[in-house]
MIDRENRO-617009 format. One line per field, with one value per residue (C-alpha): x, y, z; residue in one letter. Coordinates in pm, whole numbers, padded with zeros to 5 digits, always signed. Example, Ala and Ser with C-alpha at 12.3 -4.5 7.8 and 13.67 -1.06 7.14 Angstrom:
u	c(+01230  +01367)
v	c(-00450  -00106)
w	c(+00780  +00714)
resn	c(A  S)
This chain:
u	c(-02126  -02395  -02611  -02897  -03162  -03164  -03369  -03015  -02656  -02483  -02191  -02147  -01809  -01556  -01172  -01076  -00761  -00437  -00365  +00007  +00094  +00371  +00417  +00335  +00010  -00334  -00567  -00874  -01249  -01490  -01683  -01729  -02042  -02341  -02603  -02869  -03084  -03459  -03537  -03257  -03391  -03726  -03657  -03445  -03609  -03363  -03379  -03175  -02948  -02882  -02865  -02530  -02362  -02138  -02011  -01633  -01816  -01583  -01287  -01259  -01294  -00974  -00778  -00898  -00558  -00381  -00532  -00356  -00010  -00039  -00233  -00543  -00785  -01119  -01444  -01748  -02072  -02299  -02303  -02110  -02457  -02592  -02308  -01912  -01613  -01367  -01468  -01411  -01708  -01898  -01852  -02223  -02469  -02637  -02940  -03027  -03080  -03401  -03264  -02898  -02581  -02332  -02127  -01816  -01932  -01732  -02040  -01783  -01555  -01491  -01659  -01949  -02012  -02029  -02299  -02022  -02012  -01963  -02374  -02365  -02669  -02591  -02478  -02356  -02391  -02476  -02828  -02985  -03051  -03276  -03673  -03667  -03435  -03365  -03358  -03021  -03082  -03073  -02710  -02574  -02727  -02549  -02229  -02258  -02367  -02169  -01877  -01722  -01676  -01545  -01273  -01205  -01171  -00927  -00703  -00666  -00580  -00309  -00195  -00169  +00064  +00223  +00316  +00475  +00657  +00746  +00530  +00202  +00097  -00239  -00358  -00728  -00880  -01113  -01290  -01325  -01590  -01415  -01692  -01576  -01505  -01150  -00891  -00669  -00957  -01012  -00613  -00529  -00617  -00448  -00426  -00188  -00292  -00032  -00152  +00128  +00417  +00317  +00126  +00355  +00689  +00802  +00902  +00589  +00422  +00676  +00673  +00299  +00354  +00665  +00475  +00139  +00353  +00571  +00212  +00098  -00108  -00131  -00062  -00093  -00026  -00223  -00435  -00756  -00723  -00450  -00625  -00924  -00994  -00845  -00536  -00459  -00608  -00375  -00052  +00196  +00560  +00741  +00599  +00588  +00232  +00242  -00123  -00172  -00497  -00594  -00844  -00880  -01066  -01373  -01399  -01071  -01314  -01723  -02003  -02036  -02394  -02505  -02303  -02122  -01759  -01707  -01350  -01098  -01211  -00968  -00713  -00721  -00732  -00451  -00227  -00322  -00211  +00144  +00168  +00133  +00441  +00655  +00517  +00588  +00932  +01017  +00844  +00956  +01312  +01352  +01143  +01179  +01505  +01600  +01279  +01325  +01701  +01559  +01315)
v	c(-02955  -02863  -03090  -03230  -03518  -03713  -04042  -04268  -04166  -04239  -04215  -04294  -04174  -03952  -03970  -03702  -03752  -03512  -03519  -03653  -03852  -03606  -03781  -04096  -03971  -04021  -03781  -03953  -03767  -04021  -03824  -03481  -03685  -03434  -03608  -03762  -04023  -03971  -04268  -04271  -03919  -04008  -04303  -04084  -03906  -03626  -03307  -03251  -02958  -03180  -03494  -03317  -03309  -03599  -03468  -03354  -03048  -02878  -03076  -03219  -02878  -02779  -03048  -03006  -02855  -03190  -03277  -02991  -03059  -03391  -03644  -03790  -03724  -03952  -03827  -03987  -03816  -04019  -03902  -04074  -04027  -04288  -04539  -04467  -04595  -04523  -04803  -05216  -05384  -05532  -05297  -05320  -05285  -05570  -05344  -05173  -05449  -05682  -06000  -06191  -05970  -06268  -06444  -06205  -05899  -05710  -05607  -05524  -05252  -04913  -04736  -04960  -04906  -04521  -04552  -04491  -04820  -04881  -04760  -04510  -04517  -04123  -03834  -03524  -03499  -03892  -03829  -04102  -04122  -04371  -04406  -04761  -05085  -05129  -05475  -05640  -05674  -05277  -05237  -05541  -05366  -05042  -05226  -05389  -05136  -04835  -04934  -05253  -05038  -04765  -04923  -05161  -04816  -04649  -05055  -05001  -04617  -04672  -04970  -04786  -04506  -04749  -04942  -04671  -04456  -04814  -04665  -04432  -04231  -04231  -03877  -03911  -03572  -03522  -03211  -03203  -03020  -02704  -02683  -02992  -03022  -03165  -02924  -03069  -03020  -02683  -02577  -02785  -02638  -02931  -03298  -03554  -03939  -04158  -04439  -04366  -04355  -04696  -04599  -04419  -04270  -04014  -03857  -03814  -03660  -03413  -03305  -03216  -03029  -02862  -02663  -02613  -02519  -02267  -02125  -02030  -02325  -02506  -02850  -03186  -03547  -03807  -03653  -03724  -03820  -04098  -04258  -04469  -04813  -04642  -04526  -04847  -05023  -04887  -04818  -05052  -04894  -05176  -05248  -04917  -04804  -04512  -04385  -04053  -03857  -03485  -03323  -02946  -02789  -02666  -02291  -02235  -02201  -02229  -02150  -02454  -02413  -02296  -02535  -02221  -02127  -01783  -01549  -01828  -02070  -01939  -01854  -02238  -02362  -02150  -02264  -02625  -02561  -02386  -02696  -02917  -02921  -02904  -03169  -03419  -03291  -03413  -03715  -03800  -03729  -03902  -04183  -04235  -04103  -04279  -04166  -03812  -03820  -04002  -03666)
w	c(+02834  +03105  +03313  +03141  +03129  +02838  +02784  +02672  +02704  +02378  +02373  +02720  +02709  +02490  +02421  +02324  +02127  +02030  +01620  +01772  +02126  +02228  +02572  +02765  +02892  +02985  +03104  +03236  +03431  +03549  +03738  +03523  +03336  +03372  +03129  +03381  +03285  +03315  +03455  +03738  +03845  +03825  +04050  +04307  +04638  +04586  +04372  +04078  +04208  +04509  +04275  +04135  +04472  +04378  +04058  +03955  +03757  +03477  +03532  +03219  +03069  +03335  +03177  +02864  +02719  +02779  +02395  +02247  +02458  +02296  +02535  +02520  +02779  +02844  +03031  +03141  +03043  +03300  +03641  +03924  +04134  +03887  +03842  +03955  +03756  +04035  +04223  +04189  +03923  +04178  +04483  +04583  +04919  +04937  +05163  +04861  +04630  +04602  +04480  +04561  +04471  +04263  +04510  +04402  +04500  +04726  +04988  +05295  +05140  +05359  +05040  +05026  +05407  +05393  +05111  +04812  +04638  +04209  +04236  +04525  +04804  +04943  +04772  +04958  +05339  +05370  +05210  +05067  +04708  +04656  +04867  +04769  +04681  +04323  +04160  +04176  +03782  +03709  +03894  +03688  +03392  +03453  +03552  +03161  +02963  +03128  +03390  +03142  +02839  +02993  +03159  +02871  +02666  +02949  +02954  +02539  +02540  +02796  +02643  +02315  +02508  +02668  +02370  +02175  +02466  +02707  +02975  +03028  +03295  +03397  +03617  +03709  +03746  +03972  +04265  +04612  +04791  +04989  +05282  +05471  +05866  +05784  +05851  +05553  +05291  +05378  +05339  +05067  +04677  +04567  +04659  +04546  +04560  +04471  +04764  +04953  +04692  +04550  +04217  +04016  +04056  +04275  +03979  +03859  +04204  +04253  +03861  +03972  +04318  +04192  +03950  +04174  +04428  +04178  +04122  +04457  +04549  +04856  +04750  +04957  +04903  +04950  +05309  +05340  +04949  +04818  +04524  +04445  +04276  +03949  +04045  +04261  +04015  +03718  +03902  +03876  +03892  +03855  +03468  +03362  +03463  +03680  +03840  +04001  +04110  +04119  +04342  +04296  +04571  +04371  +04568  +04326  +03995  +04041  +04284  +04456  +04513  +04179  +03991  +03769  +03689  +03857  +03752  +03897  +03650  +03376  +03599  +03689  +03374  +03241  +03520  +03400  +03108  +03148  +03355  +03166  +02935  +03226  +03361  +03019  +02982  +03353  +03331  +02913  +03050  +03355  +03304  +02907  +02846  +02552  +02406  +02421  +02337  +01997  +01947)
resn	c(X  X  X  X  X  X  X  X  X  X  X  X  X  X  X  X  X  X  X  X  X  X  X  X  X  X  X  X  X  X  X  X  X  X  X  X  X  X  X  X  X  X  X  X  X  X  X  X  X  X  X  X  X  X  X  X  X  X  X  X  X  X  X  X  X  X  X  X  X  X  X  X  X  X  X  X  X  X  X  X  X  X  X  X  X  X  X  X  X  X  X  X  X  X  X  X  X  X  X  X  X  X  X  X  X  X  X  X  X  X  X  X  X  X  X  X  X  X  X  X  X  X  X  X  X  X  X  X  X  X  X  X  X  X  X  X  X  X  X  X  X  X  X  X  X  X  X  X  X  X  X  X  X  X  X  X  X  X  X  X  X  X  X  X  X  X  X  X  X  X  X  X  X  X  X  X  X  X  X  X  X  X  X  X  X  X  X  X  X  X  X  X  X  X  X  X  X  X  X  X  X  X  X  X  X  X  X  X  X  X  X  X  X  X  X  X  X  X  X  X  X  X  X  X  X  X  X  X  X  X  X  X  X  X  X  X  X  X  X  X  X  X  X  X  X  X  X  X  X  X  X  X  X  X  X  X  X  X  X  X  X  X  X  X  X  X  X  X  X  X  X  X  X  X  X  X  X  X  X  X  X  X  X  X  X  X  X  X  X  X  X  X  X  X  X)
């Protein structure tokens, strides 16, 4: 998929599903989405290239190998510049609305503050996206018609894995810029977010820097990145639901400025990949032992 305007997005998302669940997994990019809508951009004060700032670019297609190892994997195709899914329903700035947010909204979140609410006012470097406010009615609209399906899609698909393995694991795949003036960004290739050991297992988190590690990456947990609304929003241990994020330092597989996969892209991917079964058999094992004694 490359970036693209389009007058409507539909689908507005994709699951992408294996022909046979062979683990309790989920594989889930909200922020790879690269189909712009015309009418957001032509609202925006920015230009496209810087537009895409904000986007997780190619890592569903890093991931994408998950499907043939046997789990499904879901991926926005909107942008997270127009509307992002890894934040609470109603995280909104009321100073870029025209109109009274509902009384729920959460208008005093960290995220909100730095301009990187559910519909984000900066992109990049803190610049602003929009030269105007936009009617409280649009972001409601977008929260409806794009943020509510997806996430009732993501609740059934782990549900489903959940039901027939007795738990799921959720990993939400996303990129990290590698120019940054944080010392940890710049070492790490990898980081880890499991909030601080609370949304999923250690088993799970060491499954995943064991065999990062094993490949030569530099792998961190949970510094400057532990996990966003999803993964503290899908974790819970205690019942089985185990939430973990990914952020790949992007300088491992494109041109950061021209938005294209350059020589490490394959090298990534194919790492991904060998990973991968590793990763289910530690997890299906340890976790759902009397599940893969039965296989």
């Amino acid at each position: 998929m490359t970036a693209c305007l389009a007058d409507a997005i539909d689908p507005a998302f994709e699951v992408l599903a294996p022909a046979g669940t062979a683990a309790p997994f989920v594989f889930n990019s909200p922020h790879s989405g690269r189909i712009y809508p015309r009418s957001f951009v032509a609202q925006t004060r920015l230009d496209f290239a810087t537009l895409r700032r904000s986007e997780d670019t190619f890592v569903d297609e890093l991931f994408v190998h998950a499907v043939s190892e046997g789990a499904p994997l879901m991926r926005a195709l909107f942008p997270r510049s127009f509307l992002d899914l890894n934040r609470e329903p109603y995280e909104l700035d009321p100073r870029m609305f025209d109109g009274r947010l509902p009384p729920f909204a959460n208008t005093r979140s960290i995220r909100v503050s730095g301009g990187l609410g559910t519909i984000a006012r900066v992109v990049g470097d803190a610049q602003e996206i929009y030269p105007r406010r936009l009617a409280v009615s649009e972001a409601l609209e977008r929260i409806e018609t794009y943020y509510k399906p997806y996430h009732q899609a993501l609740r059934r698909l782990i549900g489903r894995v959940q039901r027939q393995w007795g738990l799921a694991v959720l990993v939400d795949c996303h990129s990290m810029p590698s120019a940054s003036n944080r010392e940890d960004v710049a070492r790490a290739d990898f980081v880890i977010g499991d909030r601080y050991g609370t949304s999923c297992s250690e088993i799970v988190t060491e499954a995943i820097e064991a065999g990062l590690t094993a490949r030569g990456y530099r792998v961190v947990r949970n510094k400057p990145y532990a996990g966003g609304y999803i993964t503290e929003h899908y974790g819970n241990p205690s019942a089985g639901l185990h939430a973990v994020q990914i952020e790949l330092n992007r300088s491992l597989y494109m041109d950061e400025a021209a938005y294209e996969r350059h020589a490490g892209f394959e090298r990534v991917r194919s790492d991904i990949a060998a990973l991968l079964p590793e990763l289910f058999a530690a997890v299906t094992d340890r976790l759902a032992p009397s599940r893969a004694a039965a296989e």
